[in-house]
C-alpha positions as a Markdown table, in Angstrom:
| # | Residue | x | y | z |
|---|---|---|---|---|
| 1 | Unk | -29.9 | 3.9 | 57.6 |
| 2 | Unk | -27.6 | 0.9 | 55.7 |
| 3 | Unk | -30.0 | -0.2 | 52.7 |
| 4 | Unk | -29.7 | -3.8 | 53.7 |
| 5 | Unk | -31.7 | -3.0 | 56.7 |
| 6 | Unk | -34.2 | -0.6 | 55.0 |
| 7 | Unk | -35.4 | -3.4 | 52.5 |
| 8 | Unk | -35.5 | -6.4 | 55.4 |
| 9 | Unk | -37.8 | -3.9 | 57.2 |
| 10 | Unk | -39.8 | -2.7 | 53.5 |
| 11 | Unk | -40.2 | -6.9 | 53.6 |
| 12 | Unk | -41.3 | -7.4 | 57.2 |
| 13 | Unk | -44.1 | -4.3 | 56.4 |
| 14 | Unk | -45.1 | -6.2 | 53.2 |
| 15 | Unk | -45.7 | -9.4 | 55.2 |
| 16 | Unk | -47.8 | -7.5 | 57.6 |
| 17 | Unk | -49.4 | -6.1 | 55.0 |
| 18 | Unk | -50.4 | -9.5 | 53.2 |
| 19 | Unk | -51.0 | -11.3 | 56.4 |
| 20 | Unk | -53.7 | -8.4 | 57.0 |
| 21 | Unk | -55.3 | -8.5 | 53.2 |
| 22 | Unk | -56.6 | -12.4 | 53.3 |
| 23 | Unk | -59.8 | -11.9 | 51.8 |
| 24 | Unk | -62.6 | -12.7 | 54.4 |
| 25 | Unk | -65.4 | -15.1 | 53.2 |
| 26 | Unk | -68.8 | -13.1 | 52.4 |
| 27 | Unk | -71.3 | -13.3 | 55.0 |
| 28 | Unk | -75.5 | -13.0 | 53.8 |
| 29 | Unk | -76.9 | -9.7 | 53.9 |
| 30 | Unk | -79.3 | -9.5 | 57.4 |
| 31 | Unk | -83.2 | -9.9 | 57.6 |
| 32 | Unk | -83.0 | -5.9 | 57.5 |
| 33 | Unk | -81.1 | -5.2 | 54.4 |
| 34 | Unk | -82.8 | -7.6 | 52.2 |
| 35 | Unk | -85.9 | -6.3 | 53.2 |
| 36 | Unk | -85.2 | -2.8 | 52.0 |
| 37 | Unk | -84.0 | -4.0 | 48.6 |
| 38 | Unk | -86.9 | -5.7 | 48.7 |
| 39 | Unk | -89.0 | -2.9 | 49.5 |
| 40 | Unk | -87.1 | -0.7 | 46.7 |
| 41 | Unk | -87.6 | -3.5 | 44.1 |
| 42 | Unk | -91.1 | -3.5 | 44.6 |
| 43 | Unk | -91.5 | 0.5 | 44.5 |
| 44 | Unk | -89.5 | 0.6 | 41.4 |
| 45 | Unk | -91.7 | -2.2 | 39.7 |
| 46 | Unk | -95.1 | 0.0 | 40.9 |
| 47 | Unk | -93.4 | 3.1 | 39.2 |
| 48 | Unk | -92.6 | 1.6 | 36.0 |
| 49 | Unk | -95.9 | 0.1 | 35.5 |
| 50 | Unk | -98.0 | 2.1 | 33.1 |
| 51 | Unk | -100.9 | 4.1 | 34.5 |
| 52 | Unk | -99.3 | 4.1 | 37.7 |
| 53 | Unk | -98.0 | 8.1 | 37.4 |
| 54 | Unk | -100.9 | 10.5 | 38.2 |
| 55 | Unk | -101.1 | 13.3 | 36.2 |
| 56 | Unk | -102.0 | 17.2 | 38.3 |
């Protein structure tokens, strides 16, 4: 393959490439995702309090 035509198709890739890489704009987390941070949030904040572990 002549190198002239190797880099004008290493350039058309690296268009595609680019064209394909715009960033997307970040969409909320749903209902049920925040929900189970939430839920983990709260469990971690009932563990850490003091007098919470039970001793057997």
């Amino acid at each position: 393959m002549h190198p002239d035509i190797h880099l004008t198709l290493h350039h058309a890739r690296t268009a595609e490439l680019s064209a394909e890489a715009v960033p997307r704009p970040a969409r909320r987390p749903d209902l049920r995702t925040r929900l189970g941070w939430t839920l983990v949030e709260v469990g971690l904040r009932l563990a850490a309090r003091p007098g919470t572990a039970t001793a057997h």
